[in-house]
Backbone as a printed PyTorch tensor [residue, N CA C, xyz], in Angstrom:
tensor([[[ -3.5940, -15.7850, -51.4990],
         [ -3.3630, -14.4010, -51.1840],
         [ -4.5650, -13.8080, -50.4440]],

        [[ -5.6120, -14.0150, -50.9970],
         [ -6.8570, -13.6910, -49.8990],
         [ -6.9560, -14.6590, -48.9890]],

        [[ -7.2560, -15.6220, -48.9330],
         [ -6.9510, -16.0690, -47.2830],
         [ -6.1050, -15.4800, -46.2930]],

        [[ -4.6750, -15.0060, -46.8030],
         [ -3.7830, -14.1520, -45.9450],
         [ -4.8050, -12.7980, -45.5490]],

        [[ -4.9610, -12.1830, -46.3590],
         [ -5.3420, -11.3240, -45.8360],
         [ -6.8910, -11.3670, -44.9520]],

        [[ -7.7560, -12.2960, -45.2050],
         [ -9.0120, -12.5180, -44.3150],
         [ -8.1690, -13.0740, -42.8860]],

        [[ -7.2070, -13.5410, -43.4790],
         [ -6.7090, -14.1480, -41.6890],
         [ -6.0650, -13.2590, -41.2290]],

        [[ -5.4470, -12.4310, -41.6790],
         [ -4.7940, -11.0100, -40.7830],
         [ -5.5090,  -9.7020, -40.3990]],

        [[ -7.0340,  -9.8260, -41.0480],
         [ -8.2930,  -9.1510, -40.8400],
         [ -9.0480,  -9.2240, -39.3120]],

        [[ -9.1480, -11.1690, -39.3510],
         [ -9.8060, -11.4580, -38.5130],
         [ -8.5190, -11.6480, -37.2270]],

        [[ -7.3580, -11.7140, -37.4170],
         [ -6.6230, -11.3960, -36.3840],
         [ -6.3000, -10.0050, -35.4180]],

        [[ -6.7010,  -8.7030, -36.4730],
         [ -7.0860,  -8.2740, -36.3240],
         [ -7.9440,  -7.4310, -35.0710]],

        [[ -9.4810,  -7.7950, -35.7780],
         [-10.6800,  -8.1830, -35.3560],
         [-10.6460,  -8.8340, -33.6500]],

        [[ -9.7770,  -9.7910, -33.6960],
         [-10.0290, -10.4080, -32.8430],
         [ -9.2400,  -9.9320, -31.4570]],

        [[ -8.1300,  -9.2990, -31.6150],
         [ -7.2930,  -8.5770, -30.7070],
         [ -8.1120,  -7.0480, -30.3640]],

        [[ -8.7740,  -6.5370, -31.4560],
         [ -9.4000,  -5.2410, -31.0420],
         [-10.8200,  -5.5120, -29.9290]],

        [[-11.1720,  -6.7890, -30.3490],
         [-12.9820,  -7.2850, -29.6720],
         [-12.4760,  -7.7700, -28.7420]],

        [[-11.5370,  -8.4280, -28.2090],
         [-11.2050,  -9.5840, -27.0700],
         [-10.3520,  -9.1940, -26.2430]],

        [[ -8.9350,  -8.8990, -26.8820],
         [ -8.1060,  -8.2950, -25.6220],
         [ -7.9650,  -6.8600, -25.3460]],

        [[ -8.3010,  -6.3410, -26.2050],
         [ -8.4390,  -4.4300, -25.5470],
         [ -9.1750,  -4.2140, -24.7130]],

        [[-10.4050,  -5.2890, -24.6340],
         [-11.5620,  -4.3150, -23.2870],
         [-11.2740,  -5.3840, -22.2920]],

        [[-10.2980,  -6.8930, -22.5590],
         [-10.0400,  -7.2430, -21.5880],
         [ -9.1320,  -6.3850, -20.6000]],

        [[ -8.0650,  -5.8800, -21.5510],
         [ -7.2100,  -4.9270, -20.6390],
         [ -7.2940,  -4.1190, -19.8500]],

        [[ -8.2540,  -2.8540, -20.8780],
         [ -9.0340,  -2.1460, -19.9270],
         [ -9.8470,  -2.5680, -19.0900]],

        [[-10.3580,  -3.6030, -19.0390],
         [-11.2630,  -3.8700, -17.5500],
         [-10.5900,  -3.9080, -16.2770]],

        [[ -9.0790,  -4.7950, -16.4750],
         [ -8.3620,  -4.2810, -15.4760],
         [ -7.5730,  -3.3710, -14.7530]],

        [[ -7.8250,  -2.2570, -15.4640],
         [ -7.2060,  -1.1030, -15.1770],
         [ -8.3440,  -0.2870, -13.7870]],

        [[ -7.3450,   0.1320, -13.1530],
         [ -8.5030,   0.5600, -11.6770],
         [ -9.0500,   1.9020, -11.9330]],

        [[-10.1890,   2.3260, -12.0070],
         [-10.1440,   3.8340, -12.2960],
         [-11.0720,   4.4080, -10.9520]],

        [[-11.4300,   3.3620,  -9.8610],
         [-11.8170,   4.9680,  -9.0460],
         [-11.1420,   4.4570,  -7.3750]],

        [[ -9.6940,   4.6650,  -7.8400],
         [ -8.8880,   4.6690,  -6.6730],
         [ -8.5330,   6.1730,  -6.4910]],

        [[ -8.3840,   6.6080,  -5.2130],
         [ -7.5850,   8.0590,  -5.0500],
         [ -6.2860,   7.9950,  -5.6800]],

        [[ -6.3520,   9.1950,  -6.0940],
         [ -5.1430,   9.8730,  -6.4410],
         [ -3.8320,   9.6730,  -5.1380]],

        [[ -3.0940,   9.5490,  -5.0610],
         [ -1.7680,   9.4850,  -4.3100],
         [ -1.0850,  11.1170,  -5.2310]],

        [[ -0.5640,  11.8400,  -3.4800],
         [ -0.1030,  12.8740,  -3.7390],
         [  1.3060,  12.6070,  -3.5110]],

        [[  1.7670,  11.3630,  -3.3630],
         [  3.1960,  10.9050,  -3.7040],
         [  4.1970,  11.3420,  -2.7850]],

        [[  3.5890,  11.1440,  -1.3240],
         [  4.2580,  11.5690,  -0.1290],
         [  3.8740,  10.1260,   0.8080]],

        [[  4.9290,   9.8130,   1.0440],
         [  5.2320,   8.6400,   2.1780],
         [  4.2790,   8.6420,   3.0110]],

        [[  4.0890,   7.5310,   3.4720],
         [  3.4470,   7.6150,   5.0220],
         [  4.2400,   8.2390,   6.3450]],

        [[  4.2360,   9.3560,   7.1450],
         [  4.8160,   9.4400,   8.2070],
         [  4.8460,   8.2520,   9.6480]],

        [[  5.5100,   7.3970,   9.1500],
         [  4.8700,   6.5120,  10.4930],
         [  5.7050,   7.3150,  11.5460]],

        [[  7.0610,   8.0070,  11.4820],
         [  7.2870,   8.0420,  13.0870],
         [  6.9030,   9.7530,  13.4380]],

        [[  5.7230,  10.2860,  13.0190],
         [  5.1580,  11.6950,  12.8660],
         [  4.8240,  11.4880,  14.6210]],

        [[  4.0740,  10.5750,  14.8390],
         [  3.5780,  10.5460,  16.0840],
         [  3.5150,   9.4510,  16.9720]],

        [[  3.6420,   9.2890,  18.1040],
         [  4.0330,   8.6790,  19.1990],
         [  2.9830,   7.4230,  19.0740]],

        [[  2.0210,   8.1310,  18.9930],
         [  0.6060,   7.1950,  18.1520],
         [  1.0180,   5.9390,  17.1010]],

        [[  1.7230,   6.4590,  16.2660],
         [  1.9770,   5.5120,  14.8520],
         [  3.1700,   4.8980,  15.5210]],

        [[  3.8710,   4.8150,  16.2210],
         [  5.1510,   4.3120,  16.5160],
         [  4.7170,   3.1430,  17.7680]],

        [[  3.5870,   3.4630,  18.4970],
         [  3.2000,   1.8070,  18.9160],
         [  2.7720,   0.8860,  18.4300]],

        [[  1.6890,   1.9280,  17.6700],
         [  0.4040,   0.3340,  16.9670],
         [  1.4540,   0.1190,  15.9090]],

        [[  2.1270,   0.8140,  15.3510],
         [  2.8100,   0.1830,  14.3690],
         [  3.9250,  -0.4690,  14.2320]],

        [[  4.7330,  -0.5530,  14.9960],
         [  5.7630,  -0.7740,  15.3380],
         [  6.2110,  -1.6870,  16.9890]],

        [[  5.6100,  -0.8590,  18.0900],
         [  6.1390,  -1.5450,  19.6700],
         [  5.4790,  -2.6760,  19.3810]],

        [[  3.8300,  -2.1790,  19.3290],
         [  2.9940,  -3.7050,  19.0120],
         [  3.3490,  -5.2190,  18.8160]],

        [[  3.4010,  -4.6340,  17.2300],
         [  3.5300,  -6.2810,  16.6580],
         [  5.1100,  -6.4500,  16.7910]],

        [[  6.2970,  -5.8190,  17.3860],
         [  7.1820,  -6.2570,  18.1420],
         [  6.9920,  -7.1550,  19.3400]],

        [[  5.8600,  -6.5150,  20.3390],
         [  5.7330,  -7.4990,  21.3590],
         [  4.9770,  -8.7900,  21.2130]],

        [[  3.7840,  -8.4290,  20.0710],
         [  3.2980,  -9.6550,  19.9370],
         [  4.0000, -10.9880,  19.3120]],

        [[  4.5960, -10.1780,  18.8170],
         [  6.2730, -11.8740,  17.8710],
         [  7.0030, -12.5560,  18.9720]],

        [[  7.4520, -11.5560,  20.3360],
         [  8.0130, -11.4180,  21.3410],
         [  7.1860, -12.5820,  22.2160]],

        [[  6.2320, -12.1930,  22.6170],
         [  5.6280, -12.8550,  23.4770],
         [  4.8810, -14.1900,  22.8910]],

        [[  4.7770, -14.3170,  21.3020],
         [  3.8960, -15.6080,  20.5910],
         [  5.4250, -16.5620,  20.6130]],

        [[  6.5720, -15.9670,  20.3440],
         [  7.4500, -16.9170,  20.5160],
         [  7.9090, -17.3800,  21.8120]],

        [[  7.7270, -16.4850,  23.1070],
         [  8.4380, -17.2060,  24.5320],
         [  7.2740, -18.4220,  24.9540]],

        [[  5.9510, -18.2230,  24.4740],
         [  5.1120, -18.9880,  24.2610],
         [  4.9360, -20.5610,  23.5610]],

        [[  5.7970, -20.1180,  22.8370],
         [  5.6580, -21.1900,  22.1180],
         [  6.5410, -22.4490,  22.0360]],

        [[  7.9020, -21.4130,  23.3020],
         [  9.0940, -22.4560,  23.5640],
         [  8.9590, -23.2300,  24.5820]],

        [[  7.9690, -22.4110,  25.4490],
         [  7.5320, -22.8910,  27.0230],
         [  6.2750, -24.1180,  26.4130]],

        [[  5.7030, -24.3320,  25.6130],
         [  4.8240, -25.1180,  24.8500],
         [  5.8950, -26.1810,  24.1950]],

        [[  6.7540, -26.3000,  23.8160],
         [  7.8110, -26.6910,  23.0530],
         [  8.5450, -27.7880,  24.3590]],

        [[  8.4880, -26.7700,  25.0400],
         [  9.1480, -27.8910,  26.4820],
         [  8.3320, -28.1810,  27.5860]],

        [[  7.0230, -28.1190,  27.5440],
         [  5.9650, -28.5190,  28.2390],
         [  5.8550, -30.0110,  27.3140]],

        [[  5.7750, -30.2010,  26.1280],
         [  5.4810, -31.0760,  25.3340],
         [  6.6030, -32.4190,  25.4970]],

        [[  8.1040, -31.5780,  25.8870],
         [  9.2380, -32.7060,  25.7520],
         [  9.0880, -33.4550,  26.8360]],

        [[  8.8020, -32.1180,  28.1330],
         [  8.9650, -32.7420,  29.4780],
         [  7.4120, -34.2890,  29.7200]],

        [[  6.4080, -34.0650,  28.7880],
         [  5.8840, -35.1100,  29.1560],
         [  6.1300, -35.9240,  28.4420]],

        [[  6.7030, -36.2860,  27.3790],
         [  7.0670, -37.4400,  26.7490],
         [  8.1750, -37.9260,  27.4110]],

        [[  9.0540, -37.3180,  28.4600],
         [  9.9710, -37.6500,  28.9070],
         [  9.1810, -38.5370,  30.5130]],

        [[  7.8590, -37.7350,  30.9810],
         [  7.3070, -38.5210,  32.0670],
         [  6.4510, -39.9670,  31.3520]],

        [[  5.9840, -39.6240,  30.5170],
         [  5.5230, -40.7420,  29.7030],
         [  6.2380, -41.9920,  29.1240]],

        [[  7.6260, -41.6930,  29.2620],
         [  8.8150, -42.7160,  29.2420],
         [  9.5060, -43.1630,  30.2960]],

        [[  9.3230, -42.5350,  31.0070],
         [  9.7640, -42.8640,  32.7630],
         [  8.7040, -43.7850,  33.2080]],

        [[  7.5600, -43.1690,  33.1040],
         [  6.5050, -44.3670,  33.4650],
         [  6.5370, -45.4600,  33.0360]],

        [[  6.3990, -45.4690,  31.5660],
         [  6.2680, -46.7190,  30.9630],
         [  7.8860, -47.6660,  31.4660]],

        [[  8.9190, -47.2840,  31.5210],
         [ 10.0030, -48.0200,  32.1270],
         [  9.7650, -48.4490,  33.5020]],

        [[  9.0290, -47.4460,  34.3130],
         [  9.0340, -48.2550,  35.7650],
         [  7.9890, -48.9830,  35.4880]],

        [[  6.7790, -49.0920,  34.8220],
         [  6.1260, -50.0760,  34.9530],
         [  6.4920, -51.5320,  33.8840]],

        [[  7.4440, -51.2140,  33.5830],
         [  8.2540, -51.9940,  32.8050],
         [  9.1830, -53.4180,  34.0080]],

        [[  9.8660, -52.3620,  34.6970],
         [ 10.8090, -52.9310,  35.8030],
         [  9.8840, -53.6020,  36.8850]],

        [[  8.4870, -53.2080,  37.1500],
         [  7.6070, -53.9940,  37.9260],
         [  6.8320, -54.8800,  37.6820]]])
């Protein structure tokens, strides 16, 4: 009967010393306050490029890039097989 209770003491004990100030440590305390209003992105002509035209064109243009790379790559394995056949046939 006392062992129960030294072990539900030190269980206790051990949740108040170990995980409470673990918890609280992760709690953030010197972030701003949020006044709980959205971001306006389309307020201004401003926020509607960098945020938006932008990284539209940059997806735009990293992918026509990357197809013209895509078939730059086929077309020489395709000269690299032509060769090797004609110097095959000679």
């Amino acid at each position: 009967m006392r062992n129960q209770w030294i072990n539900r003491i030190t269980g206790i004990y051990m949740f108040l010393f170990v995980y409470v100030p673990a918890i609280m440590a992760q709690k953030p305390s010197n972030l701003p306050k949020s006044n709980g209003e959205p971001v306006d992105f389309f307020g201004s002509l401003t926020n509607i490029i960098v945020y938006i035209v932008l990284p539209l064109i940059i997806i735009v243009l990293f992918a026509i890039w990357r197809n013209r790379k895509i078939k730059e790559n086929i077309e020489k394995q395709k000269k690299q097989e032509q060769d090797k056949s004609n110097q095959k046939k000679s």
